[in-house]
C-alpha positions in Angstrom: 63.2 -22.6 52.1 62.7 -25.0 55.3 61.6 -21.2 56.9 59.0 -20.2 54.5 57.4 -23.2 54.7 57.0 -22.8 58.1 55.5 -19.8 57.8 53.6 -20.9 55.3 52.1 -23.9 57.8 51.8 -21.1 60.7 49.7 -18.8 58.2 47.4 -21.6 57.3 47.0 -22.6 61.0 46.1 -18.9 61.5 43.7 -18.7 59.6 41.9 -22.1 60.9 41.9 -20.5 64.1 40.6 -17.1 62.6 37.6 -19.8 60.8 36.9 -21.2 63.8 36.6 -17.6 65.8 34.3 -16.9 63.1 31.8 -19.4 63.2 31.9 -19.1 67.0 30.9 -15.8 66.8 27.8 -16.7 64.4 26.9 -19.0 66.7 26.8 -16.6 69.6 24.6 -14.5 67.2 22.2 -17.6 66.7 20.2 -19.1 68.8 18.2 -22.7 69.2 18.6 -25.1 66.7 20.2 -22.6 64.3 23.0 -22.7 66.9 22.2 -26.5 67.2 22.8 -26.9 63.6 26.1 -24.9 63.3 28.0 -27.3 65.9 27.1 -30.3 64.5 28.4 -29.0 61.1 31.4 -28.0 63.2 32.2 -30.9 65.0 30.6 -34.1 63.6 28.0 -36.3 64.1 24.9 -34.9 67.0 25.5 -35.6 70.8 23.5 -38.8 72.0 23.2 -40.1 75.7 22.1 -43.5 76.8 18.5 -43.8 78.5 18.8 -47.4 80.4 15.5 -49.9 80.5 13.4 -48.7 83.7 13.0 -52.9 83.6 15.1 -55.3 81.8 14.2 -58.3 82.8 12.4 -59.1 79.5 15.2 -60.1 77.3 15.0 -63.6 76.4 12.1 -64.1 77.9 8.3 -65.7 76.6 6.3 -62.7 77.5 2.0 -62.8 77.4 0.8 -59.8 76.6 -2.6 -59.0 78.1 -4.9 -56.0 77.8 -7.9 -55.4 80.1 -10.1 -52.6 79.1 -13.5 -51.4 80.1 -17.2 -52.6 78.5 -17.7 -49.0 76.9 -14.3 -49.3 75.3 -14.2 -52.3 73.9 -18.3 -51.9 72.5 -16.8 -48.9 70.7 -13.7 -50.6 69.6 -14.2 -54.4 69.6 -10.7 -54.8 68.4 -8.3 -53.1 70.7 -7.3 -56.0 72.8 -5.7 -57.6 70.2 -4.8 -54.4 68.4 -3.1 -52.7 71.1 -1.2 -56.3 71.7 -0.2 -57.3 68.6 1.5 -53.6 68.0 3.4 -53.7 71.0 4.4 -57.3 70.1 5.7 -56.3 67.2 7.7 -53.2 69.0 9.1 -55.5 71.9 10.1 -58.1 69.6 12.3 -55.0 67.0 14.0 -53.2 70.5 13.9 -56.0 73.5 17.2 -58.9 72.4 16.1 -62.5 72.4 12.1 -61.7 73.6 9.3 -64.2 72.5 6.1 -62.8 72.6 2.8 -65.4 72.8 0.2 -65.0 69.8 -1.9 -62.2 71.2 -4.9 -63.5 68.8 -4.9 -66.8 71.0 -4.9 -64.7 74.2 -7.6 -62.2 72.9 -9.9 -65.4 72.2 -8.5 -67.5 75.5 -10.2 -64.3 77.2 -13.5 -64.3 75.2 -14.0 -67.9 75.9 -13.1 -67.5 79.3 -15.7 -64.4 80.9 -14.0 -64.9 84.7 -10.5 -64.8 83.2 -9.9 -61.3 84.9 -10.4 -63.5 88.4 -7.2 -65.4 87.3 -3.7 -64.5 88.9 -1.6 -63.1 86.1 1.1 -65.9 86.6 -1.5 -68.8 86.6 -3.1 -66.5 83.4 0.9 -66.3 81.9 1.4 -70.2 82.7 -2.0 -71.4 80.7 0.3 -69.9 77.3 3.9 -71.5 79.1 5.1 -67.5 79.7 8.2 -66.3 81.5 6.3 -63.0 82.0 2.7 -61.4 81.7 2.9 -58.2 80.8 -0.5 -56.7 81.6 -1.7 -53.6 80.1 -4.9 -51.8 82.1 -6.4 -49.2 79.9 -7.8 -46.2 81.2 -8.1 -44.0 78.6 -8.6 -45.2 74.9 -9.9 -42.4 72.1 -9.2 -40.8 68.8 -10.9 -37.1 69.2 -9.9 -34.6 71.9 -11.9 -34.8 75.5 -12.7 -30.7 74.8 -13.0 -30.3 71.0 -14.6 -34.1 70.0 -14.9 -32.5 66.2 -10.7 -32.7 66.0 -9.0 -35.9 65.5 -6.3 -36.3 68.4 -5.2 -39.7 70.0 -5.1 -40.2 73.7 -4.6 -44.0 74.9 -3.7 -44.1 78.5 -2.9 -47.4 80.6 -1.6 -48.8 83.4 1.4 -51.4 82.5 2.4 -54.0 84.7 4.3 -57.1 84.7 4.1 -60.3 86.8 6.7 -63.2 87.1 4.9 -66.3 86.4 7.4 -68.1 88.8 5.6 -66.3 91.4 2.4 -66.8 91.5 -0.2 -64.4 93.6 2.0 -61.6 93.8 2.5 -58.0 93.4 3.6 -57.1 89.4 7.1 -56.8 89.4 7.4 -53.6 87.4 4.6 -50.9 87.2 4.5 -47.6 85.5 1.0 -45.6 84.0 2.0 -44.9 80.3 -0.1 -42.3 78.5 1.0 -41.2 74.5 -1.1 -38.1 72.9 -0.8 -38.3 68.9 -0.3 -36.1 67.2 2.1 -34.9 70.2 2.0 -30.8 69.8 -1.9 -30.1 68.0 -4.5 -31.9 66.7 -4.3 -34.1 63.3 -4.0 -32.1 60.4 -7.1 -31.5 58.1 -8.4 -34.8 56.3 -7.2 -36.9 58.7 -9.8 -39.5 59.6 -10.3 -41.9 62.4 -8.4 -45.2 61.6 -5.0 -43.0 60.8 -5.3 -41.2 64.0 -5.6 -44.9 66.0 -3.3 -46.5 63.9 -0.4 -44.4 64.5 -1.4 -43.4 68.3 -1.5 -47.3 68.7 2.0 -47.3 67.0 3.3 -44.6 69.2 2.6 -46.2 72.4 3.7 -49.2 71.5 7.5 -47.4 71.4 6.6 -45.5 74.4 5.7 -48.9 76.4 8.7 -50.5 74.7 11.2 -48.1 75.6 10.3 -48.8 79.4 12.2 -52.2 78.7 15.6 -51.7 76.8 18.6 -49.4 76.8 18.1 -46.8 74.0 20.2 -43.8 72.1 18.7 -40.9 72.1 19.7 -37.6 70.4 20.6 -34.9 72.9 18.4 -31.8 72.4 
């Protein structure tokens, strides 16, 4: 008895092993995320890898988020300064641990009231709201149709993001990197589309894409 059920364990094992050549051999037959697919069915959850914060010196700080843009962007769009803040405010303060971000409404009208405020050093500009950081965001490029084809809806919102210690005041940012997002991504926006989705979400997605310059993330290995 003790040997047939031995043989009966080695036959089941077998034919694992003959399951498993099998679906290796499919997988050599497929290709891309078929293939993809196939080992993650295999083996379990998808393969992720660790992307660490280019800067993380934002976590638990009082950041003041401040966004300069040009006369011809901001008489087409009166509203980005405090649009383009107040969604990255509420991306920093989901993904960056312990980060306070000032009001950007109060900075939007500090910088109305105030027409020399771009003369201001960043950390004298971050202490007037009692900030750890400013986080200064120089936009370049700010539209919702494509430079080429103006008649299809495409997002394109391109700025220069720096950020200055307040403890140190008249000095070079600490951290700079141009960010530039393109939404949708791969094409244009799909039929019907109008104007305030297409800003909405491009806002939204370079709000992540700014974030993600200032926390460790898990991304999905592709």
């Amino acid at each position: 008895m003790r040997q047939h059920r031995l043989s009966a364990a080695a036959w089941r094992l077998t034919r694992g092993l003959g399951i498993g050549v099998f679906l290796l051999g499919t997988l050599a037959a497929s290709s891309g995320c078929q293939a993809f697919t196939a080992l993650v069915l295999i083996f379990g959850a998808e393969p992720t890898k660790t992307i660490p914060a280019e800067y993380s010196h934002l976590t638990d700080q009082k950041v003041c988020i401040v966004v300069r843009a040009d006369m011809e962007t901001l008489f087409d769009y009166p509203q980005v300064q405090w649009e383009l803040a107040d969604h990255l405010r509420v991306a920093l303060e989901a993904n960056v641990r312990g980060i306070k971000v000032v009001e950007p409404r109060s900075v939007v009208d500090f910088q109305r009231r105030n027409a020399g405020w771009e003369k201001l050093d960043p950390a004298e500009l971050g202490k007037r709201f009692s900030a750890d950081r400013v986080l200064m965001l120089d936009v370049t490029q700010y539209s919702t149709r494509e430079p080429e084809t103006p008649h299809l809806y495409r997002g394109h919102i391109t700025a220069l993001v720096g950020v200055y210690n307040v403890a140190y005041p008249n000095s070079e940012p600490v951290y700079t990197k141009e960010v530039e997002t393109v939404y949708p991504p791969a094409s244009a926006g799909a039929w019907g589309t109008g104007d305030r989705e297409i800003r909405r979400a491009t806002m939204e997605a370079f709000a992540q894409d700014v974030t993600a310059k200032f926390y460790d993330r898990t991304v999905k290995v592709k």
